[in-house]
C-alpha positions as CSV (number, residue, x, y, z in Angstrom):
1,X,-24.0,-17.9,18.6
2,X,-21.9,-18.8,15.6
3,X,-20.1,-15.7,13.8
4,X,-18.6,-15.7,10.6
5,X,-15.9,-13.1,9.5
6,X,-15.1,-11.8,6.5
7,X,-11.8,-10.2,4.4
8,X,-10.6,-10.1,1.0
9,X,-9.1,-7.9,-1.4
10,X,-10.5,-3.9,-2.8
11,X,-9.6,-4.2,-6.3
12,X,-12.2,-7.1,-7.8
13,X,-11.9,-7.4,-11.6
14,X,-15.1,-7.5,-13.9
15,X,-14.6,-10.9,-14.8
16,X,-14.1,-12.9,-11.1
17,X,-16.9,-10.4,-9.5
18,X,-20.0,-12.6,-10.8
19,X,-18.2,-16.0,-9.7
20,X,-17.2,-15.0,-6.7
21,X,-20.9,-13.2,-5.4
22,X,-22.2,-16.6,-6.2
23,X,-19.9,-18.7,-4.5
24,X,-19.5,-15.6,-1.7
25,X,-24.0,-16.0,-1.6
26,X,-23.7,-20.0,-1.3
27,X,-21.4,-20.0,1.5
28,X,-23.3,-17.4,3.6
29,X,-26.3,-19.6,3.2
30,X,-24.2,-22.3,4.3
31,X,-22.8,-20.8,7.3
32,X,-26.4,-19.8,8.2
33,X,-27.8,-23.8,7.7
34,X,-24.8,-24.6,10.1
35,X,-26.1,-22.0,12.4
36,X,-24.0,-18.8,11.6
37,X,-26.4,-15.9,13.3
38,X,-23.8,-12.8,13.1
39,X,-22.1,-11.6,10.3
40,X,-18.8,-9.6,10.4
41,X,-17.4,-7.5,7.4
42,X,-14.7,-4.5,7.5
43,X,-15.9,-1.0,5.9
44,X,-13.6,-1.2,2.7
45,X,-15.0,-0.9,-0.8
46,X,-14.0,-4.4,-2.7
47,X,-15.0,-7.7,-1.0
48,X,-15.8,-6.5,2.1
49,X,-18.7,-4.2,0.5
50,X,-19.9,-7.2,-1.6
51,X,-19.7,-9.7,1.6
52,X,-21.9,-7.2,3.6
53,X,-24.2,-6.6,0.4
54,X,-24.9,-10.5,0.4
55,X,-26.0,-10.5,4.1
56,X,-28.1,-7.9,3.9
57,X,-29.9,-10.0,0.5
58,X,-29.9,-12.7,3.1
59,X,-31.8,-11.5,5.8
60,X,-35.2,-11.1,3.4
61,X,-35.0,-14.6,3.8
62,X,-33.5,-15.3,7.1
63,X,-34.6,-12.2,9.4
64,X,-32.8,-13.4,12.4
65,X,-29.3,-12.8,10.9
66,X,-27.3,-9.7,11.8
67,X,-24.4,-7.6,9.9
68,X,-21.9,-5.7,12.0
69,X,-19.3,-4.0,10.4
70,X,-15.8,-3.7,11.9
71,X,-14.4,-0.1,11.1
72,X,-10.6,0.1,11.1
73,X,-10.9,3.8,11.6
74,X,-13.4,6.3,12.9
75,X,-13.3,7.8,9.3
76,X,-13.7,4.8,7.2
77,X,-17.3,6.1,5.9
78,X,-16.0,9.4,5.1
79,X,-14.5,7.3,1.6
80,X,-18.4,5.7,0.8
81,X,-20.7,7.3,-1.7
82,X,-24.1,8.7,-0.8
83,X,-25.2,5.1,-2.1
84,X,-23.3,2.8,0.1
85,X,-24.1,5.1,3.1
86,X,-27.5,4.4,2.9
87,X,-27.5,0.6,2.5
């Protein structure tokens, strides 16, 4: 099993967010071509939201992929809207 890990920075500005989901989409399909199954993300808003967002698009696709996500604390989801709770 091949895993690929994720981190970046919260604070993404309007202008390099577009960019970097493409580039961010591209590589995951990549990783998955070079037989990436498990996908690892932390729970903070910024990249490590739109990394997990871009697996999830992924797996319409590619069903055998999985997302874990690597909580720092046991009350990171306590800071995520009602929104990003339910994705």
């Amino acid at each position: 099993m091949k895993t690929v890990c994720f981190t970046g920075h919260r604070h993404i500005s309007p202008q390099e967010r577009e960019p970097l989901e493409t580039a961010l989409s591209r590589e995951i399909l990549q990783q998955i071509q070079q037989g990436a199954t498990c996908f690892r993300a932390g729970g903070a808003v910024g990249f490590d939201t739109m990394a997990a967002l871009a697996v999830l698009k992924h797996r319409c696709d590619y069903p055998d992929i999985r997302l874990e996500l690597i909580l720092p604390c046991p009350s990171q989801p306590a800071r995520w809207s009602a929104e990003d709770v339910r994705v």
